[in-house]
Backbone bond lengths (Angstrom), bond angles and torsions (degrees), N, CA, C in turn:
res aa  C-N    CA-C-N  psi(-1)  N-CA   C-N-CA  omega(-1)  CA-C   N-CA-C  phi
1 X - - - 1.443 - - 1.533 109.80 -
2 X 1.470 112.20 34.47 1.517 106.27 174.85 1.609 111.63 -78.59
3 X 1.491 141.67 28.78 1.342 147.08 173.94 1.604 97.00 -97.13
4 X 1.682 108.76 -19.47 1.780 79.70 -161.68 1.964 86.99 -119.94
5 X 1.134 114.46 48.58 1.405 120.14 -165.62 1.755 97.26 -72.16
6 X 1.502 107.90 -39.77 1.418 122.98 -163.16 1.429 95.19 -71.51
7 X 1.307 129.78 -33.30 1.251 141.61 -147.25 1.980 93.87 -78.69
8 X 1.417 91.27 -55.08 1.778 95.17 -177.60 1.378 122.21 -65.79
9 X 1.198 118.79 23.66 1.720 129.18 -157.52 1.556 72.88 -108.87
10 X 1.479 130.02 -33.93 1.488 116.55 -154.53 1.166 104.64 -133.72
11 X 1.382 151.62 7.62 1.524 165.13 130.52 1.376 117.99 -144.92
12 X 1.731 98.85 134.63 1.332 114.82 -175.54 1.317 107.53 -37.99
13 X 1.490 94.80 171.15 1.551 112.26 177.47 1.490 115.96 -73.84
14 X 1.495 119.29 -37.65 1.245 127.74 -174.60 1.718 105.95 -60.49
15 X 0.940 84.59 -53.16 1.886 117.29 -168.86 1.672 102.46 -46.00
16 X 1.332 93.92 -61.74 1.576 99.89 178.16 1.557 121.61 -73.10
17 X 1.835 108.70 -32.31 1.624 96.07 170.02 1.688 113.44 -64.29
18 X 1.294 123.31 -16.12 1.416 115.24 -165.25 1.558 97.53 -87.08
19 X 1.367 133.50 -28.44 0.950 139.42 169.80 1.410 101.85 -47.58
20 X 1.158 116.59 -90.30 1.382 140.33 177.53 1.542 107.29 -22.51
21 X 1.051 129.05 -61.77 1.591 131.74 171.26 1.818 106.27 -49.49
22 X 1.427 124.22 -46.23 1.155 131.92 -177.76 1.437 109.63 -40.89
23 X 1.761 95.75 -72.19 1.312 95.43 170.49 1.353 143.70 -67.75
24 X 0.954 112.98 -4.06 1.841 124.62 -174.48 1.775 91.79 -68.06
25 X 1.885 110.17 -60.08 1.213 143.23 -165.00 1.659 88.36 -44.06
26 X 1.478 112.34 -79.67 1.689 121.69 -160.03 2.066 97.71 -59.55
27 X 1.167 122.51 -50.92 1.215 117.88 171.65 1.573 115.13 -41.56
28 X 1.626 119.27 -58.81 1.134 112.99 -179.15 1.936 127.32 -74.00
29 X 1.391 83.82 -6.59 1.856 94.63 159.21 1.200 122.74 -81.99
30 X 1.618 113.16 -25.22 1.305 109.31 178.31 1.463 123.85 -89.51
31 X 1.445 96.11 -7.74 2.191 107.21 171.90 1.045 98.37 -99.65
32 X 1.331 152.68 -3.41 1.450 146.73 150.67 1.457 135.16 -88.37
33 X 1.597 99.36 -12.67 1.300 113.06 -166.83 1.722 100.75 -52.30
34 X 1.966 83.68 -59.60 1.783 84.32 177.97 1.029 123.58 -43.60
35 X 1.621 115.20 -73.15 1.221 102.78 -179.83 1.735 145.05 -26.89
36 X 1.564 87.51 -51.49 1.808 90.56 170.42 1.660 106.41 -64.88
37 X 1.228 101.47 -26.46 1.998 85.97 179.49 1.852 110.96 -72.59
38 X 0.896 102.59 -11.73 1.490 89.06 -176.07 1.254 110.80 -121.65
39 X 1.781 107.27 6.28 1.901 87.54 152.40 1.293 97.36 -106.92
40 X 1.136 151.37 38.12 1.250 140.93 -154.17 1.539 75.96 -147.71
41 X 1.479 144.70 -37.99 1.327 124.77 165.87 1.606 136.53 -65.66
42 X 2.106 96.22 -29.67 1.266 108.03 153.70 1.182 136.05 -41.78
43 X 1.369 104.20 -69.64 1.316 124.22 176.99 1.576 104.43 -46.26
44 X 1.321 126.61 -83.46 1.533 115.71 158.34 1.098 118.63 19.69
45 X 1.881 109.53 -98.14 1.137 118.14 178.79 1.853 127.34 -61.34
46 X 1.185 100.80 -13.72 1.646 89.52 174.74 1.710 103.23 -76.91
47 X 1.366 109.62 -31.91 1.540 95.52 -173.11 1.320 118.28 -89.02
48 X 1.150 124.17 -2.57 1.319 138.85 142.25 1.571 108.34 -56.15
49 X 0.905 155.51 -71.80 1.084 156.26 161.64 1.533 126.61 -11.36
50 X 1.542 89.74 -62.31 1.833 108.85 158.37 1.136 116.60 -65.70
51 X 1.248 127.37 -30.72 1.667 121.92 155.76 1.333 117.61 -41.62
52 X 1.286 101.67 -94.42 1.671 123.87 151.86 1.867 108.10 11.14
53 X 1.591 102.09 -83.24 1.576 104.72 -176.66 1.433 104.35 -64.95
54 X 1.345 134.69 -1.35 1.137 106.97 -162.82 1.494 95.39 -109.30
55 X 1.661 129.66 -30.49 1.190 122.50 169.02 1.637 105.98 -73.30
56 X 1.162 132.20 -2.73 1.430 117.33 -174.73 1.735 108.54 -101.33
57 X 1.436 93.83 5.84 1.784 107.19 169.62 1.814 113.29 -80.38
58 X 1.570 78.52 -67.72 1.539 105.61 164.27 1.604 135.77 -36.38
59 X 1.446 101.32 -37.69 1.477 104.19 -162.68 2.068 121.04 -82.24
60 X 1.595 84.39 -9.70 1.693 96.33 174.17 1.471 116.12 -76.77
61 X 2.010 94.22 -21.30 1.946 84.26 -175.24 1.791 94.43 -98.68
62 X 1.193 122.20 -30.90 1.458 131.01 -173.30 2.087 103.57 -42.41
63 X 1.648 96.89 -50.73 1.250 112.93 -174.93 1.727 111.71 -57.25
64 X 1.348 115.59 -43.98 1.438 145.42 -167.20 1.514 104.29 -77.11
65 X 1.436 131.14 -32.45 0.968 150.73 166.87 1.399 113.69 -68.05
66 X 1.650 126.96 -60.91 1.131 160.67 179.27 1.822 88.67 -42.90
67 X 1.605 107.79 -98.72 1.300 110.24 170.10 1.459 115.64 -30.12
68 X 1.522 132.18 -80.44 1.792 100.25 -171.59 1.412 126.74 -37.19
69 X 1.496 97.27 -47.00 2.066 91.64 175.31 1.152 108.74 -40.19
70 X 1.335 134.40 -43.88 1.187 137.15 -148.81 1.827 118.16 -92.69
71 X 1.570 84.44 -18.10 1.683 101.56 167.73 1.744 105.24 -97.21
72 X 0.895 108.82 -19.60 1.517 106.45 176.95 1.598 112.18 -86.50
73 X 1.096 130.56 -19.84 1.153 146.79 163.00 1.586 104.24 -53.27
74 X 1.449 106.89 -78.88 1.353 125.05 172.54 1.831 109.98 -20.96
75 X 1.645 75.41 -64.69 1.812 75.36 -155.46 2.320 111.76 -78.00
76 X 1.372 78.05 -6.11 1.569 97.78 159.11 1.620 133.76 -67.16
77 X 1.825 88.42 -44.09 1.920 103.93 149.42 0.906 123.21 -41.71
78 X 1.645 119.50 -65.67 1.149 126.29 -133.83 1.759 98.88 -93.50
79 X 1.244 113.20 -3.81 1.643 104.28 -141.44 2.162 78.37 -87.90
80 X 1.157 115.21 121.60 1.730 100.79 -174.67 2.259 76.66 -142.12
81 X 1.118 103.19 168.59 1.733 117.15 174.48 1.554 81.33 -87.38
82 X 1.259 110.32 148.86 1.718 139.21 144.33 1.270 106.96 141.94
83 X 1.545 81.83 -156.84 1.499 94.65 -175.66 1.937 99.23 -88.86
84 X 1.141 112.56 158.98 1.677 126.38 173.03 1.642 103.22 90.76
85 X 1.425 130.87 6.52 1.128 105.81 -177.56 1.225 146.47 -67.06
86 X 1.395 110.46 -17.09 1.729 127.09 171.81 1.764 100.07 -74.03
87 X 1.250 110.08 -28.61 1.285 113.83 167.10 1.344 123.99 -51.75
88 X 1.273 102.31 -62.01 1.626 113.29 -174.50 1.436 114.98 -60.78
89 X 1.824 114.79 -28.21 0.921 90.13 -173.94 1.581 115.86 -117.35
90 X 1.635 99.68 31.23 1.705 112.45 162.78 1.211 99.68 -93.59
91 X 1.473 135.69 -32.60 1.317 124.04 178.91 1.467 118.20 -66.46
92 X 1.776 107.74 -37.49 1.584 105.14 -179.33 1.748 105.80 -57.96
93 X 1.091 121.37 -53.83 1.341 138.49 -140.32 1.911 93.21 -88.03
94 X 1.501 114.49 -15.11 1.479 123.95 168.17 1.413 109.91 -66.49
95 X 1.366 107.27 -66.05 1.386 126.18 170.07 1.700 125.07 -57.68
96 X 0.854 119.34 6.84 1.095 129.77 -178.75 1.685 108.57 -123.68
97 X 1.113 106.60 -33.53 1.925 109.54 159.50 1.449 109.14 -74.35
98 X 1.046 119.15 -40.62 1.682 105.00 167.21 1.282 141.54 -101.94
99 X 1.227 85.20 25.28 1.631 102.62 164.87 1.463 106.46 -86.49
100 X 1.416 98.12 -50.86 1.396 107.69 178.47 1.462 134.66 -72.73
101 X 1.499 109.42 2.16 1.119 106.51 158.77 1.821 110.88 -122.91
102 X 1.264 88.44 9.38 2.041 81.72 164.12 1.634 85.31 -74.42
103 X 1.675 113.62 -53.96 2.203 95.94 -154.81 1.390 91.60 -57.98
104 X 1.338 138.88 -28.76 1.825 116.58 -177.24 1.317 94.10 -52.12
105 X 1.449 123.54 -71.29 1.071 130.14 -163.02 1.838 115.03 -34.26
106 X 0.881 86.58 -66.19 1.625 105.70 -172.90 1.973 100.07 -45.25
107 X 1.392 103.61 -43.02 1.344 110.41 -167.85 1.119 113.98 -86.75
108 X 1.762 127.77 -13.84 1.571 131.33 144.50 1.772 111.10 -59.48
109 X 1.138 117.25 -42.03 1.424 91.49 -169.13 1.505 99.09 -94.55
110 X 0.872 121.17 -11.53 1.586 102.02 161.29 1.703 112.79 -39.47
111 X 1.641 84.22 -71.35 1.668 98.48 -157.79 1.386 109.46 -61.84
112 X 1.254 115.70 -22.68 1.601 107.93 160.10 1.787 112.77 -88.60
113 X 1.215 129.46 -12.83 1.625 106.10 145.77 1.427 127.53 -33.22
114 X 1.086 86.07 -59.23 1.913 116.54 -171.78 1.457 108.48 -57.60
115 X 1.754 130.33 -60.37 1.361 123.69 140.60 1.316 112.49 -15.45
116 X 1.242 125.66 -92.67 1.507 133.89 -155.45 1.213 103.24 -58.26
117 X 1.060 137.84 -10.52 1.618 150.47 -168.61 1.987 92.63 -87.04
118 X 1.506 102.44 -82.88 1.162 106.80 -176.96 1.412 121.33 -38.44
119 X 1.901 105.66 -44.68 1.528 88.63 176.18 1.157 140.65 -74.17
120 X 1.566 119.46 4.61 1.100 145.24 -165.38 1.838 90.94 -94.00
121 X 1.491 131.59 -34.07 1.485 114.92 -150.56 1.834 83.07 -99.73
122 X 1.624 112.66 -1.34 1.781 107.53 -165.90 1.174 91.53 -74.42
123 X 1.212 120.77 -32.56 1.746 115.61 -139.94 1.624 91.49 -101.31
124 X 1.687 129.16 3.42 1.565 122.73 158.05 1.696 91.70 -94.42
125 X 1.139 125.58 -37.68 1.603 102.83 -154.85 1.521 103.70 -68.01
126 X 1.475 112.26 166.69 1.147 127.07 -165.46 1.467 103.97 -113.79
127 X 1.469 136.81 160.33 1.606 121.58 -174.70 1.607 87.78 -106.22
């Protein structure tokens, strides 16, 4: 360490190696910082990804699953002794198809609100 000889004329030796280590430390955090941020965003997104494919495997039998419960339910309602029972349970199983297509319904004109909305804010913005 004869480069920093001049250096000890004006703070100890101790004083200045701890310095010296400080900064090496915060310098070499700041040329890595990036780096770790952007494999650490990769990585992120690849396993996001593998998420992603893995519920978009899943979600055709989840759905398929979803619906029978939901017919077994039904026909679990409906199943009562008397008279009207094929009744009861064309009416449950009626009502239960149009329920489900009022929320389509409901959830098309939303999403075309929302369209007609946006195209309405294109035609102020400026490029």
């Amino acid at each position: 360490m004869a480069a920093f000889d001049e250096i000890y004329d004006y703070v100890e030796k101790d004083t200045f190696i701890r310095y010296f280590r400080l900064s090496i430390f915060i310098f070499a955090y700041l040329v890595f910082r990036k780096y770790y941020s952007n494999w650490a965003a990769k990585k992120q997104s690849d396993h996001q990804a593998r998420l992603d494919a893995l519920e978009k495997e899943n979600k055709p039998e989840q759905e398929r699953i979803a619906k029978e419960q939901e017919l077994e339910l039904l026909e679990s309602e409906s199943k009562e002794f008397g008279w009207g029972k094929k009744t009861r349970r064309n009416v449950k199983v009626t009502e239960h198809v149009l329920n489900d297509i009022a929320a389509e319904q409901n959830l098309r004109n939303q999403s075309f609100y929302n369209a007609q909305e946006d195209a309405d804010i294109e035609e102020l913005l400026e490029d």
